[in-house]
C-alpha positions as CSV (number, residue, x, y, z in Angstrom):
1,X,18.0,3.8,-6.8
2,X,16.3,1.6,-9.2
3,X,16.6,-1.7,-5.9
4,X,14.1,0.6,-3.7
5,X,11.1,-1.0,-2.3
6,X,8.0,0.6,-3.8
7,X,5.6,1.6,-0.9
8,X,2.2,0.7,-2.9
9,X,1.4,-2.8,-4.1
10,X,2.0,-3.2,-7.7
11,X,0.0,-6.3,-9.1
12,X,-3.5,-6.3,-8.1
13,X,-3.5,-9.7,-5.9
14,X,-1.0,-7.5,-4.0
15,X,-3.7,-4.7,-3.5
16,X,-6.1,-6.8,-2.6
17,X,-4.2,-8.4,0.5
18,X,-3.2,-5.1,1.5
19,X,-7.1,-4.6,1.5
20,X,-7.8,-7.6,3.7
21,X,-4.3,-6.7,5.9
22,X,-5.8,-3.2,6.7
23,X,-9.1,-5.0,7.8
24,X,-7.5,-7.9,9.8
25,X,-5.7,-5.1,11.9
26,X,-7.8,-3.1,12.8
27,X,-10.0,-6.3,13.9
28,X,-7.1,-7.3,15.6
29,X,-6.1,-4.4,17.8
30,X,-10.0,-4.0,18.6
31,X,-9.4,-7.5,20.3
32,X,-5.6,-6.8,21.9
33,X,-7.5,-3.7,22.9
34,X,-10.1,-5.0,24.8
35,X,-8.0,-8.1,26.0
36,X,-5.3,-5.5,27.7
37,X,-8.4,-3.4,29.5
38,X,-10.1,-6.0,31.4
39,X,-6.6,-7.4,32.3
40,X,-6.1,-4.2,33.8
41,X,-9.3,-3.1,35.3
42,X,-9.0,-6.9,36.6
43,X,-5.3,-6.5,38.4
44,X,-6.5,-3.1,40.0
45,X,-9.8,-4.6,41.2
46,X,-9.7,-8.9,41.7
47,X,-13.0,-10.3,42.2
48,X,-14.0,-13.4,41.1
49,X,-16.9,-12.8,39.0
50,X,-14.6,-10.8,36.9
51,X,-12.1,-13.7,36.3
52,X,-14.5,-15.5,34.1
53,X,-14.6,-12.4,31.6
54,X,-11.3,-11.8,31.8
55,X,-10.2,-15.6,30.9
56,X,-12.9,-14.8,27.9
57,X,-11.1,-12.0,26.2
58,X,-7.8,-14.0,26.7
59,X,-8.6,-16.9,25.3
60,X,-10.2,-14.8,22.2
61,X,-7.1,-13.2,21.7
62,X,-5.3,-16.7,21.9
63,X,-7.1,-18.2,19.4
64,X,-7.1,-15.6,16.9
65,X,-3.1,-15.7,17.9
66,X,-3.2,-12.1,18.9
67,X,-1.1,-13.7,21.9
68,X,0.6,-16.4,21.7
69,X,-0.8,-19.5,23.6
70,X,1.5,-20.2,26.0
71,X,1.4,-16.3,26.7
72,X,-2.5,-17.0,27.6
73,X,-1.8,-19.6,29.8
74,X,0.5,-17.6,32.1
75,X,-1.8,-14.2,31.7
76,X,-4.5,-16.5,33.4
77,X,-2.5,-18.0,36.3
78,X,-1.0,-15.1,37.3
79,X,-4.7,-13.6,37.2
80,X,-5.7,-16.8,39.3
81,X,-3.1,-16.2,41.5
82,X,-4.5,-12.3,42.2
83,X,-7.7,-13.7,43.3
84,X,-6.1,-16.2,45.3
85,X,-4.3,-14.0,47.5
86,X,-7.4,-12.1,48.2
């Protein structure tokens, strides 16, 4: 049993990322999080005043690469499209 991974950083540069990883998450997921609600408060209720909001949060998420960019790009033009068919 001697090869199993150790659940708690041993060295202290180790602790320290962890640290920092704990932070960056929960950052993170407050973005995803708020990024996934307007996309779905937008696809129940289109308007266009909301698209501009909506493309905000995206593109947040995008750049901190929370989604991937391409992923962005098609979230947006299927949104587009929502409002278009209105």
């Amino acid at each position: 049993m001697a090869d199993k991974i150790s659940p708690m950083p041993i060295t202290s540069s180790a602790t320290k990322k962890l640290r920092v990883d704990k932070r960056k998450t929960l950052i993170n997921k407050k973005i995803r999080t708020q990024a996934l609600k307007t996309i779905k408060l937008f696809k129940a209720k289109p308007e266009e005043k909301k698209l501009a909001e909506v493309f905000s949060n995206i593109d947040r998420a995008a750049k901190k690469r929370i989604f991937h960019p391409k992923k962005a790009d098609r979230l947006k033009s299927r949104l587009s499209k929502l409002v278009a068919k209105k």
